[in-house]
N, C-alpha and C positions, 0 to 999 in steps of 0.2 A: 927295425920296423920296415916293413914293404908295401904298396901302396899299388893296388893293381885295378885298374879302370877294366871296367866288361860294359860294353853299348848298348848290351841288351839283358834280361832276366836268363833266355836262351844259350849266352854267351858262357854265364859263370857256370865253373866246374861243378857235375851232379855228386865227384866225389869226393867233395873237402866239403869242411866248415870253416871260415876263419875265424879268429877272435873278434872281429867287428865287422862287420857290413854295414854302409851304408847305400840305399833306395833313392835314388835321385829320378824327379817326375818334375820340372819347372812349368810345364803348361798340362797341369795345372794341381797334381793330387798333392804331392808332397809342399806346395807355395801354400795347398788350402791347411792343409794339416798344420802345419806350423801358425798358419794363422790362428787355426778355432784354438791351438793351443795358447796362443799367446792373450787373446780375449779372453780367459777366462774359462774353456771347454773342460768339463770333467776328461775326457776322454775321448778317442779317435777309433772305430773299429773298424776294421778295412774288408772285406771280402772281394772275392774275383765272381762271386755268382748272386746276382737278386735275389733267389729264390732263397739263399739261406741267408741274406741280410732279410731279408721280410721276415723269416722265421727265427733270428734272433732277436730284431728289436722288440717283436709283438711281447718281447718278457720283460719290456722296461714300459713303466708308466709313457704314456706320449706327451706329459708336461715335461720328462728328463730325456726326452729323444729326439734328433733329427736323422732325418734321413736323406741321404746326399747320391743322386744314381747319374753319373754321364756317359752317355754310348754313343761313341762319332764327334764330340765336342757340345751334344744338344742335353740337355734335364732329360732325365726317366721318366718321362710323365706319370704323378702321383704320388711323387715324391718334391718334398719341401726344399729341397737343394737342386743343383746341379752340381760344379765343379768349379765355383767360379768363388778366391777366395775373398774377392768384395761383398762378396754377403751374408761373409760369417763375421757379422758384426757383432761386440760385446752383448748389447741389447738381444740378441735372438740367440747367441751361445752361451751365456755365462751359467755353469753348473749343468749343462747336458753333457748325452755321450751323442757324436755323432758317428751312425752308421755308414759309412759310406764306399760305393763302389765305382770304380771308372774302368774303362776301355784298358789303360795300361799301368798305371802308378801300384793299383793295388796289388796287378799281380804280381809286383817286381817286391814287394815287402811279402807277400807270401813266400816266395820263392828264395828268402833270404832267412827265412824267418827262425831257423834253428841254429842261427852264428853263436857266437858267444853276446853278442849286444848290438841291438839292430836298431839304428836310426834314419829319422828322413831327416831328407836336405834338399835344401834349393837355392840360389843366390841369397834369397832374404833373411837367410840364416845361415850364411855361409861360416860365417864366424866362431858362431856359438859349435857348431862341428867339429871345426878345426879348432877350437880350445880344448875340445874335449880328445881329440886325437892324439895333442900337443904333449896332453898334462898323462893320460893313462900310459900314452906308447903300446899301444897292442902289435904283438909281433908280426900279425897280418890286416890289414884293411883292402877290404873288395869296396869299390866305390861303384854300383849297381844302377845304372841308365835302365831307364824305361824303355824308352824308344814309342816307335810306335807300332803296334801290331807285329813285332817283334824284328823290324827294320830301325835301321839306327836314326837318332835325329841328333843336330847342331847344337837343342838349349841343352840337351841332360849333358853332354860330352862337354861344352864348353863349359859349365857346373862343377861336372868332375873337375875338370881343369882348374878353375880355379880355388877348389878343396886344396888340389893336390899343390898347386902354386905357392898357396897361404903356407902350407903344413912346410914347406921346404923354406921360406921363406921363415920362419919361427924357430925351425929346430937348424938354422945354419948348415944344414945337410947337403950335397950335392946333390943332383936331380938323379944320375946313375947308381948315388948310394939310397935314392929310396924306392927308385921303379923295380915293381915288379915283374910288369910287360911293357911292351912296345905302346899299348893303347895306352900308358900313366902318360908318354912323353907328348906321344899326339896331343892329348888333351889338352895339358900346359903349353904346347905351339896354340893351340885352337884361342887357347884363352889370354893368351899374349897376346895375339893378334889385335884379337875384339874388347877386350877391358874396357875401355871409354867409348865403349859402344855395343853394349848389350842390347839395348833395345832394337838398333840395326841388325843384328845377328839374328834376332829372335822373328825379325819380317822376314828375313829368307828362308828361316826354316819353313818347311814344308808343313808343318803343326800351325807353327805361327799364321802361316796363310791362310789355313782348316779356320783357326778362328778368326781372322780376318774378317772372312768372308759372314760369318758370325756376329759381328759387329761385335768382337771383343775387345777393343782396341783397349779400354782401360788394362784390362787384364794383363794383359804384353806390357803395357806400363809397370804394371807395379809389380810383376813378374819379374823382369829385367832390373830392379834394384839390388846390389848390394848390401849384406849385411844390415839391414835395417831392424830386426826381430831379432832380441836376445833371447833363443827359445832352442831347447833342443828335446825332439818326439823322441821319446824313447821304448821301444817294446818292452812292456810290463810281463805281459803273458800273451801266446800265440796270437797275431793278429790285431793287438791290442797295444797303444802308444798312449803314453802321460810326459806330462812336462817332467823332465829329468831336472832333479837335484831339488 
């Protein structure tokens, strides 16, 4: 097994597929995903463009639909969401699909979307990833940063990091017997570093700031958690994530 970190959707190879990819988005798509799945969500469907999230939910009842649009850190105005997974509570998701699109999370799961098995991840689920990495052993894993705007940011990278830490950490592996670039190693220094203090890392980011200023501060909180959601999003069909297993 090889384990190759890419910073951005931009970064990963146009000419492979590997056996697994995972979409790492911490502030904020892939933290919301795992949420609405973990409350109870039928389902998660990601687009990169409004235009055709509006034109596929209009084919689900709107008692079995939300629609979730963030551009910049702010709600799509006219849409019942934004990006923000404190408000995918059981009570407002249990048995919907939500539609949803954002600035970078979505595009990084399109752009993956033809692996052999395509997950999102985020700290709060860190776990549940790396079990599943643990026990299949796929001979390649891309572990896919959002970024922002197709620049690198600190929460996806340090995320990778510590996937890629857990995963080396379980299977007694040396860290040179699982990288597959220079970016798997960084990421495990990044995430060395900051462990016992993710939510300090996540103020520096430069995202983390974006919503700051937002007055997201819960968000970064529970963002910044470990492992907390035993859940893992898995793509069903193009674009389209269910609770695996």
């Amino acid at each position: 097994m090889k384990l190759f970190v890419y910073h951005t959707p931009e970064q990963a190879p146009n000419s492979e597929v590997p056996e697994c990819a995972i979409a790492v988005d911490v502030l904020r798509a892939t933290s919301t995903i795992a949420t609405v799945l973990a409350a109870g969500g039928e389902a998660v469907q990601v687009f990169s463009d409004l235009d055709k999230l509006m034109q596929e939910s209009e084919n689900w009842q709107p008692s079995k639909r939300l629609r979730a649009g963030e551009r910049g850190g702010g709600k799509v105005p006219g849409f019942e969401l934004g990006n923000s997974p404190l408000d995918c509570t059981p009570e407002l998701v249990q048995g919907k699909r939500l539609f949803i699109s954002t600035t970078n999370g979505t595009r990084t799961l399109q752009r993956i979307q033809d692996a052999g098995a395509v997950i999102a991840a985020a700290l709060i689920n860190r776990a549940a990833v790396v079990k599943y990495v643990v026990d299949k052993e796929p001979e390649n894993v891309w572990i896919v940063g959002s970024g922002w705007e197709g620049s690198y940011s600190l929460e996806d990278t340090v995320c990778a990091g510590a996937i890629a830490h857990s995963v080396c950490q379980h299977t007694n592996l040396p860290i040179e017997q699982l990288a597959g670039n220079d970016e798997m190693i960084s990421a495990i220094s990044l995430y060395s570093q900051w462990e016992k203090n993710l939510l300090g890392l996540l103020h520096h980011a430069s995202h983390g700031q974006r919503l700051l200023r937002l007055d997201c501060h819960e968000d970064l909180k529970y963002c910044s958690q470990t492992d907390i959601l035993d859940i893992l999003p898995m793509q069903q069909e193009p674009g389209v994530l269910k609770k695996y297993g």
